[in-house]
C-alpha positions in Angstrom: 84.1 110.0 106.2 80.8 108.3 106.0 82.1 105.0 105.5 81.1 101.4 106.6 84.4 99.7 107.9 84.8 96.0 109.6 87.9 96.1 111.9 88.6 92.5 112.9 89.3 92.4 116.6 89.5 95.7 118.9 90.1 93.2 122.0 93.7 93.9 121.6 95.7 96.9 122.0 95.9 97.7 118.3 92.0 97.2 117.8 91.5 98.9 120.8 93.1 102.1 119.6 91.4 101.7 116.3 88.4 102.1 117.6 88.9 105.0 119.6 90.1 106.9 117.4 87.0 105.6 114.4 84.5 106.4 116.9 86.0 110.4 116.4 84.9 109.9 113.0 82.1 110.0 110.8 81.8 106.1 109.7 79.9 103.1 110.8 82.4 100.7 112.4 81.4 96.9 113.0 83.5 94.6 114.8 81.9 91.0 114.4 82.3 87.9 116.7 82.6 85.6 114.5 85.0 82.5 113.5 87.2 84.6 111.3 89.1 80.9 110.8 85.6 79.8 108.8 86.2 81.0 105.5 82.3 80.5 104.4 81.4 82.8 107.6 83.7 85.5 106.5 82.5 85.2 103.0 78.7 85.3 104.2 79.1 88.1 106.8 80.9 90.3 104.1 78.4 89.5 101.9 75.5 90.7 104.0 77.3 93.7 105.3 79.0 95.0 102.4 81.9 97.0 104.0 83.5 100.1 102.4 86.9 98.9 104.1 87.9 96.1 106.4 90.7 96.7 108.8 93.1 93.2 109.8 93.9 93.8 113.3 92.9 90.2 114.4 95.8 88.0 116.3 98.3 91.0 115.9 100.4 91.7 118.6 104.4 92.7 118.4 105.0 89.4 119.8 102.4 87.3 119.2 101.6 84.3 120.6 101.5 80.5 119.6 98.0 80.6 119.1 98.0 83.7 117.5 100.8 82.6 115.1 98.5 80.1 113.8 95.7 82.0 113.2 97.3 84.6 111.3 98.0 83.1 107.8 94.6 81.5 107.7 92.3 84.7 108.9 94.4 86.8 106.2 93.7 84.2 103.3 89.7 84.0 104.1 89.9 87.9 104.6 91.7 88.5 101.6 89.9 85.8 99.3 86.2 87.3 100.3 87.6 91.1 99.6 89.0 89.5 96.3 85.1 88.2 95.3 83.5 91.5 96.9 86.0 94.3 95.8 86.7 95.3 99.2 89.7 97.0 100.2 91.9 95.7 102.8 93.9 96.8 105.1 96.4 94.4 107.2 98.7 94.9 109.9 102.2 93.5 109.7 105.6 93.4 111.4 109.1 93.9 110.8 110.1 90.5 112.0 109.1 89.3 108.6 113.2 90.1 107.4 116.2 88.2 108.5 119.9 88.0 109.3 120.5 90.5 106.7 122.9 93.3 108.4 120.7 96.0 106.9 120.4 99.2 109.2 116.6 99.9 107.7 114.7 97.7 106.0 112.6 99.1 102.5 109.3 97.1 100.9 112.0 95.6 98.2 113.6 93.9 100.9 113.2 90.1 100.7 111.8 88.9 104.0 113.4 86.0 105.0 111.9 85.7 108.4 114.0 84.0 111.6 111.5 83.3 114.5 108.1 81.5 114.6 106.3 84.7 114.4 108.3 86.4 111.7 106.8 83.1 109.6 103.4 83.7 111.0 103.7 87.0 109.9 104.9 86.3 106.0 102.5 83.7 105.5 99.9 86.3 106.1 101.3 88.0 104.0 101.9 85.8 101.4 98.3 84.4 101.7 97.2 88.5 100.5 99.6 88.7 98.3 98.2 85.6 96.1 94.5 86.8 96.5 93.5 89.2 94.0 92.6 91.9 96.4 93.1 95.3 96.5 95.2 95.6 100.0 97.6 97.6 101.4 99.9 95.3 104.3 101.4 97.6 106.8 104.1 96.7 108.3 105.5 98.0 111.5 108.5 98.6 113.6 108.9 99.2 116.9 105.5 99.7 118.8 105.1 101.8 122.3 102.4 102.5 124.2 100.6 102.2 127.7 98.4 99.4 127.1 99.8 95.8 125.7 102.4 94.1 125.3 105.3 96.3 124.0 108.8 97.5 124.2 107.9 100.2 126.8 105.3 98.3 128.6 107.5 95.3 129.2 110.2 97.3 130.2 108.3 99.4 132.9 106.6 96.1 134.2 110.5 94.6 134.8 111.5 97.9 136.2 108.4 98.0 138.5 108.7 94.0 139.7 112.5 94.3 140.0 112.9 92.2 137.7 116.4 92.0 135.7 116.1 92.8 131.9 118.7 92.2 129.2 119.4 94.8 126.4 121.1 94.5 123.4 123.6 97.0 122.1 123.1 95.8 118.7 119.2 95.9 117.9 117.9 99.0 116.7 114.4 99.9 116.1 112.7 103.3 115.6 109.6 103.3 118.2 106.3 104.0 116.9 103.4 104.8 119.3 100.4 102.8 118.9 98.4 106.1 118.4 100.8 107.4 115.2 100.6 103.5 113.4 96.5 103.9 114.2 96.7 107.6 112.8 98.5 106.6 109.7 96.0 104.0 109.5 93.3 106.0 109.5 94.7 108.5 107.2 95.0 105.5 104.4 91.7 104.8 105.3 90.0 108.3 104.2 92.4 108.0 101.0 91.0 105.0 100.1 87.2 106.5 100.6 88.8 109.5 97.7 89.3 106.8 95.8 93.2 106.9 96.0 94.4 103.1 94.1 98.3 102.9 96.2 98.3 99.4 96.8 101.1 97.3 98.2 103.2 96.8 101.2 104.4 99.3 103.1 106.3 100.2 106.1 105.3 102.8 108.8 107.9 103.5 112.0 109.3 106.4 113.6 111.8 108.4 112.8 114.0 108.2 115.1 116.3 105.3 115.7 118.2 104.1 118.5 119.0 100.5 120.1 117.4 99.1 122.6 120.0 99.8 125.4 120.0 103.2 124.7 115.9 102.8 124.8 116.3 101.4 128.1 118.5 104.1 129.3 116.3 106.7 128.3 113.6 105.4 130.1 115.3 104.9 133.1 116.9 108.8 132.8 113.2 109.7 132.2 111.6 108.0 135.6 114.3 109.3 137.8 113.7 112.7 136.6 110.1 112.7 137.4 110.9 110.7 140.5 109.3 107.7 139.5 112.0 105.2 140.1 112.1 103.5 143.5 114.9 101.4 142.9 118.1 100.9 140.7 117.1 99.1 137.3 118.8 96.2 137.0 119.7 96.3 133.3 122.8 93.5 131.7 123.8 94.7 128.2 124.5 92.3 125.8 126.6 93.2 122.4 125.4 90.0 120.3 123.4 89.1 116.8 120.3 87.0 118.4 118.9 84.0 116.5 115.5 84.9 116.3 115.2 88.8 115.5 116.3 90.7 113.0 119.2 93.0 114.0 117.3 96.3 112.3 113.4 97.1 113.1 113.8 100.4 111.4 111.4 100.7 108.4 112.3 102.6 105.4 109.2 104.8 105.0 109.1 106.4 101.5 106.9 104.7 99.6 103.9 105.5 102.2 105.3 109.3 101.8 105.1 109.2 98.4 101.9 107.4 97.8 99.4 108.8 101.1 101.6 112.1 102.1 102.4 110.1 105.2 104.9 111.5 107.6 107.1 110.3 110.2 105.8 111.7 113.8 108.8 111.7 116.8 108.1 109.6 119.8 110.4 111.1 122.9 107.7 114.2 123.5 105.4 111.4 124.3 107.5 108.8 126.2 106.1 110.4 129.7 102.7 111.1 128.7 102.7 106.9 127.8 104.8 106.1 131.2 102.2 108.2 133.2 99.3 106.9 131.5 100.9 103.0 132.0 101.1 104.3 136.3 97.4 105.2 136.1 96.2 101.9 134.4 98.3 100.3 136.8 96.9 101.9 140.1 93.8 101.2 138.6 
């Protein structure tokens, strides 16, 4: 894959990862530091670098913050509008908490998103912003992420566990979890598809396949640490059995049309729950 791609930020876990697992292969990757909110300096720096693909990883996080909320819509429209004047590809990440109150168990890409928090409108508007551009782009949304670095489901809940802390779980959210390695792989994958000249361009949805809620996450977690003897204490977990306000009730992500179009399949996450916990202990013990 002797490509030129731009990913936008690999300061946060997703980027990160990205990069890891580019540097494995053959392509030239550049990650610029520059004002991504400037549209003429995205334009110009696009235009002098002339990228085979560019990769939107810039202000995503599962829960991102204020900050990041507000850049999101604007770094996707100047990313989107220059790969609309250049004819480059793009690739953007996005979320599941672009739906609503809908009482759907698994969300498809015909869905309506009809988002309920802050972020979830962060997240459309990005999305929206693409969408009016006349880019070619594929937005990935995701469900669920896991892994040992960021801030995620399993990270969050082993840094409550390991403070003491008490957590809340919810009976009724369900989500499929998705290492941040398997949405980075898929990634990639689309990536090399693209380079073949493959022309599946959309949204589409990547998670797991395997769904639970989060109590039962939670539970699983805590079953898995005092098997390996890695829980000092008693978690001190309260279960809840109510709708919230500002999260869709289902994160699992009907994945078909990414199966159909890229040959993408689902990858299990429970064989690699304790590689991730172990891996969090080391980062943590520096």
């Amino acid at each position: 894959m002797s490509l030129k791609i731009i990913v936008t930020d690999t300061q946060g876990a997703l980027g990160q990862t990205l990069e890891h697992d580019l540097a494995r292969e053959q392509c030239q990757l550049l990650s610029p530091s520059i004002q991504w909110e400037d549209a003429l300096a995205v334009r110009e720096y696009l235009t002098q670098h002339k990228p085979d693909v560019i990769i939107n990883t810039l202000a995503w996080e599962e829960m991102p913050s204020r900050e990041q909320q507000s850049l999101l819509p604007i770094v996707a429209a100047n990313i989107a509008n220059a790969c609309a004047s250049l004819g480059v590809p793009l690739i953007h990440f996005s979320s599941y908490h672009v739906f609503g109150d809908d009482n759907k168990t698994s969300h498809s890409e015909k869905d309506i998103p009809a988002p309920l928090s802050l972020a979830g409108q962060a997240f459309f508007a990005a999305e929206q912003a693409i969408e009016h551009s006349a880019a070619k782009f594929i937005i990935l949304r995701l469900g669920w992420i896991i892994g040992s670095i960021g801030d995620n489901h399993l990270t969050r809940l082993l840094s409550a566990i390991r403070d003491q802390q008490p957590i809340t779980l919810n009976t009724r959210l369900r989500g499929a979890p998705t290492l941040l390695s398997d949405a980075v792989r898929v990634c990639v994958a689309l990536v090399k598809q693209i380079a073949c000249g493959a022309e599946n361009w959309g949204v589409m949805h990547y998670c797991s396949g395997d769904a639970l809620n989060e109590a039962e996450f939670g539970e699983q977690l805590v079953q898995l640490l005092a098997q390996q003897q890695l829980l000092k204490q008693d978690a001190n977990f309260t279960l809840i059995d109510t709708a919230p306000e500002n999260e869709p009730l289902s994160a699992v992500l009907g994945c078909r049309r990414i199966r159909d179009a890229f040959g993408v399949q689902a990858r299990p996450w429970r064989p690699s729950l304790l590689p991730l916990v172990k891996q969090w202990l080391h980062n943590q013990n520096g």
